[in-house]
Wavefront OBJ file of the C-alpha trace (Angstrom):
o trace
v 105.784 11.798 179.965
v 107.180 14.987 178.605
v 105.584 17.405 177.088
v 106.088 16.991 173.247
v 103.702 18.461 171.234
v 102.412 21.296 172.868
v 99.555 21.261 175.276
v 97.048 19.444 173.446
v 98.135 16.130 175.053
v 96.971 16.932 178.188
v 93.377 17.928 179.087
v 92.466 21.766 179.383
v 91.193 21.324 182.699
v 94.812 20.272 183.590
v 96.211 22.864 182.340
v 93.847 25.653 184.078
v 94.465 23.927 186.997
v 97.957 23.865 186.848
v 98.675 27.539 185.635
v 96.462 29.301 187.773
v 98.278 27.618 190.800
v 101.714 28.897 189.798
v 101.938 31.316 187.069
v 99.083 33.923 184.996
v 100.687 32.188 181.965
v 102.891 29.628 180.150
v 104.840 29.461 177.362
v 106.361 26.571 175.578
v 109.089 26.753 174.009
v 111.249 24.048 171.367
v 114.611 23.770 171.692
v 115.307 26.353 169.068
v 113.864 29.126 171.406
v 110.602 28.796 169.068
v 107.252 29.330 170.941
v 105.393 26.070 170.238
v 102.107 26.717 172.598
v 100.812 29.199 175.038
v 98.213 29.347 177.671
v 96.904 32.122 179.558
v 95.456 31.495 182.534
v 95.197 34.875 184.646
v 91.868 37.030 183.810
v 93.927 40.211 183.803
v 95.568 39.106 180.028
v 93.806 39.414 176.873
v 95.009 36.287 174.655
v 94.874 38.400 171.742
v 98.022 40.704 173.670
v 100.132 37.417 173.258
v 98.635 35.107 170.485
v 101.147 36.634 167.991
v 103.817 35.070 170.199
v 103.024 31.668 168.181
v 105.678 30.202 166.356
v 108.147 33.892 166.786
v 111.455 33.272 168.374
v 110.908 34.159 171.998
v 113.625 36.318 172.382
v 111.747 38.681 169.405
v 109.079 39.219 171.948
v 111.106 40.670 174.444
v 113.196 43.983 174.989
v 116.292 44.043 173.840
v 117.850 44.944 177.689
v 115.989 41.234 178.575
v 117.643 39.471 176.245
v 120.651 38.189 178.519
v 118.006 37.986 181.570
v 115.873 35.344 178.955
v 119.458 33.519 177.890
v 120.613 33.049 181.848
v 116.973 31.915 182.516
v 117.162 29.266 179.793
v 120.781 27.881 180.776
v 119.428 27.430 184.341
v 116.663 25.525 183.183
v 118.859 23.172 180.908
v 121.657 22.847 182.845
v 119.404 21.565 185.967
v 120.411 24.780 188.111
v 118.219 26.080 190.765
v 114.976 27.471 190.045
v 115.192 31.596 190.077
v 112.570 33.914 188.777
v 113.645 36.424 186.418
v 112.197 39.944 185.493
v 111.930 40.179 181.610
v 109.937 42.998 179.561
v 107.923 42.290 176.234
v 107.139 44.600 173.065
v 104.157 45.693 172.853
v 102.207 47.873 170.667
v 102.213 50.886 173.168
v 104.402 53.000 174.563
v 104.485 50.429 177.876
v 106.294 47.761 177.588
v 104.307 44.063 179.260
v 106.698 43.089 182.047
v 106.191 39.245 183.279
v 108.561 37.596 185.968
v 109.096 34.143 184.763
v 110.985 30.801 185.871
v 112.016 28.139 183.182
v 111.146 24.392 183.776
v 113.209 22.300 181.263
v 110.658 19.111 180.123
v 112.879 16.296 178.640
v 115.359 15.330 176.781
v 113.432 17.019 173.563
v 115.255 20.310 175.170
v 111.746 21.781 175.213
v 111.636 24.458 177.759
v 108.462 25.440 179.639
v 108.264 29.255 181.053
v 105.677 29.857 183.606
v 105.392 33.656 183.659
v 103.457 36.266 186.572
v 102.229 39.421 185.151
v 103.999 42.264 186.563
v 101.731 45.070 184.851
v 99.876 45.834 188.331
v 103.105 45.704 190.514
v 104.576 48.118 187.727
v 102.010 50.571 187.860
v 102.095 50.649 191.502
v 105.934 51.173 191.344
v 105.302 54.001 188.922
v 102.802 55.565 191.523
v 105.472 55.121 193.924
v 107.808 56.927 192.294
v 106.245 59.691 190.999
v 104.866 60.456 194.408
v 108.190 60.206 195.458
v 109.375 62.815 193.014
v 106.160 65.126 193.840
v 107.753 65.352 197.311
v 111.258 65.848 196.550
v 109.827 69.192 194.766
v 108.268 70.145 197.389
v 110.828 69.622 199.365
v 113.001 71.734 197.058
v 110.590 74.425 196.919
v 110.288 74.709 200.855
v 114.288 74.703 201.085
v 113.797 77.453 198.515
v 111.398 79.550 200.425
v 112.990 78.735 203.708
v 116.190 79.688 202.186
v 114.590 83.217 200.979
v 112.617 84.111 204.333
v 116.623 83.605 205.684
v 118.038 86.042 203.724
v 115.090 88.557 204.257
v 115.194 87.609 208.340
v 118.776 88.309 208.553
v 119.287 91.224 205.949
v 116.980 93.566 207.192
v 117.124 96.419 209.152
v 114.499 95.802 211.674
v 115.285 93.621 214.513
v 112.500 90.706 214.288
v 111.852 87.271 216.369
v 109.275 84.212 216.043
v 107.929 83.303 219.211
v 105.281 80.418 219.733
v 101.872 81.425 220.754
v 101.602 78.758 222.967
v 105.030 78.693 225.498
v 106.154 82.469 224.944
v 109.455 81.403 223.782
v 111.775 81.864 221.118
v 111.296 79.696 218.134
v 113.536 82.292 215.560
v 115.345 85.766 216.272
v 117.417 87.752 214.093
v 120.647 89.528 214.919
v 119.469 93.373 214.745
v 116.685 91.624 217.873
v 119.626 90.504 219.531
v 121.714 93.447 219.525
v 118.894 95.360 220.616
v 118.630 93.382 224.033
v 122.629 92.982 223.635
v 122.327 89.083 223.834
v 123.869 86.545 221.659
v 120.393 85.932 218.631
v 121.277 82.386 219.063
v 121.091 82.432 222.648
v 117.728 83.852 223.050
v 116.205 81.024 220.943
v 114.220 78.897 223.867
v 113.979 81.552 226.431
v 110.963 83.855 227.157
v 109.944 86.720 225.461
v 109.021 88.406 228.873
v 112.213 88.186 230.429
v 114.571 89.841 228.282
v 112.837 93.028 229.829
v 113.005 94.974 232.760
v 110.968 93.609 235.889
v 108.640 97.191 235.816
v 107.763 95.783 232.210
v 106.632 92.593 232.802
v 103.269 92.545 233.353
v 102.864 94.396 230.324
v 104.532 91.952 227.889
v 102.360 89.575 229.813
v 99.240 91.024 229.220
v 99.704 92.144 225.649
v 100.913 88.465 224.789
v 97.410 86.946 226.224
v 95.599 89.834 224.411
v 97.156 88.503 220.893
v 97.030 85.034 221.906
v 93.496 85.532 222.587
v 92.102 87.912 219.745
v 94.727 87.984 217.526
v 95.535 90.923 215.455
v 98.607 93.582 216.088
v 99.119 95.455 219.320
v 102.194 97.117 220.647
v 103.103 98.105 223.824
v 106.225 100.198 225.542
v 108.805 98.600 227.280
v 112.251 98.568 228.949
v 115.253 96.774 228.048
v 116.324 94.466 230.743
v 119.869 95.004 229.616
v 120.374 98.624 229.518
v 116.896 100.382 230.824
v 116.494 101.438 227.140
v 112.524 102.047 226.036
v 111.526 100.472 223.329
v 108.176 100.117 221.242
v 107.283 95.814 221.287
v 105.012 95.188 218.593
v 103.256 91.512 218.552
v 101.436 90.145 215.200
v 100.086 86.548 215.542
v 99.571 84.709 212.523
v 99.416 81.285 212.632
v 101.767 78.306 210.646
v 100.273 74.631 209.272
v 99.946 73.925 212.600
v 101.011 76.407 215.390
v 99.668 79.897 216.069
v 102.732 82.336 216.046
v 103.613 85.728 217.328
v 106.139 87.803 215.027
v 107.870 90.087 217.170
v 109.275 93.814 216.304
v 111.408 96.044 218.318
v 111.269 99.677 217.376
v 112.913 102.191 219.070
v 110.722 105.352 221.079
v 110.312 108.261 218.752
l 1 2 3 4 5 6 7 8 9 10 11 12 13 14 15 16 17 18 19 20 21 22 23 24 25 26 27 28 29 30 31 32 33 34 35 36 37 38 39 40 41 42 43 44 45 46 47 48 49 50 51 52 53 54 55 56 57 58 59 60 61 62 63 64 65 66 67 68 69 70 71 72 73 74 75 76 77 78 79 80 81 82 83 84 85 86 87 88 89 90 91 92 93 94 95 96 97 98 99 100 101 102 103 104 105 106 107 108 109 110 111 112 113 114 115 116 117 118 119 120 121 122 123 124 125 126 127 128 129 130 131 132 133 134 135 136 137 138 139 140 141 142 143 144 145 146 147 148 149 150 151 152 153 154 155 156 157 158 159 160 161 162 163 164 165 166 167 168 169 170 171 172 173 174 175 176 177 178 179 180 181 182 183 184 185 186 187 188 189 190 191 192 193 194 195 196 197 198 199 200 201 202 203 204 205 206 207 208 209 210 211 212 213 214 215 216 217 218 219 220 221 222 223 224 225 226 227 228 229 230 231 232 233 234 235 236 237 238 239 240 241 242 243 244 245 246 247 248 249 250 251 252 253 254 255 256 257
């Protein structure tokens, strides 16, 4: 038997029964598009949200960007096409609009149409989350680029030759050109060697020592040294200060007054 005259041939207990095992809520609708009945059956919907719906065209409840998402979902269902759940968005009273994916059961030959409809709000909200966190990161993102972009220009442009060089290994994480010059080596090419090496063998155990003194008790100390390269003394200061996550030593060459 097809349904006919709303829901009120068939018992409530049916009806709970049959809603809550495939849809928060049902709508019935005549051949017109008129709604004829509706029954909620998910605890998250407030019947008085939807109870207006009685007797309204359908299509007045919805956004106007759903209205050829409702029209597709009806042909299906009349034209005996394959079952597909579409996304379609209702008016409401605030500034949110009550999204509900529904699929569209035609009944009989009375060309009633029954939509069984899943309340989207949740999924919604937790898309909304999603994408504001995604923005949130995208300006961080922007506003590392911009610092990263600003400690470049400061790095490069100034006068004082200057490296980065992990706490941890010794090596060269970052070095400036004016550093590089100093040692005459290639800035680029120093990144992943030692900092101990690029000096003269009699200054070795010096760098050494004044990198495990700052490694161990932080602060600035500075110590004189000679250029592997060219013999040339020079004044090695060491800072560490440490990143998120790694301890650092920024590096400064000076020469011997």
């Amino acid at each position: 038997m097809g349904i006919t005259d709303g829901f009120s041939r068939i018992d409530a207990t049916s009806i709970r029964q049959m809603i809550s095992a495939s849809s928060d809520l049902a709508v019935l609708l005549s051949k017109g598009g008129d709604v004829l009945d509706v029954f909620v059956g998910a605890e998250t919907l407030i019947t008085d949200e939807i109870s207006h719906w009685m007797g309204m065209r359908f299509v007045e409840t919805l956004t106007e960007e759903s209205h050829p998402k409702y029209q597709s979902l009806l042909t299906q269902a009349r034209t005996g096409g394959a079952a597909r759940w579409r996304h379609l968005n209702h008016i409401t009273d605030g500034e949110d609009d009550f999204p509900v994916r529904y699929s569209a059961i035609a009944t009989g030959e009375t060309g009633q149409v029954l939509l069984l409809g899943r309340d989207l709000r949740e999924v919604s909200q937790l898309q909304q989350r999603l994408i504001d966190a995604q923005l949130t990161i995208e300006q961080d993102y922007e506003r590392i680029r911009q610092v990263e972009s600003r400690y470049r220009v400061l790095f490069e442009t100034g006068t004082s030759p200057l490296a980065i060089v992990s706490a941890e290994t010794g090596k060269f994480l970052d070095v400036n050109s004016s550093f590089g010059h100093v040692l005459e080596l290639d800035a680029d090419d120093l990144v992943g060697r030692g900092l101990q090496h690029r000096f003269a063998p009699d200054s070795l155990e010096q760098v050494e020592d004044t990198l495990a003194t700052v490694r161990q008790k932080g602060g600035q100390k500075s110590v004189l040294v000679k250029v592997k390269a060219t013999g040339t003394p020079v004044w090695l200061d060491l800072l560490l200060f440490r990143s998120v996550s790694d301890a650092l030593i920024l590096c400064r060459l000076r020469r011997e007054d």
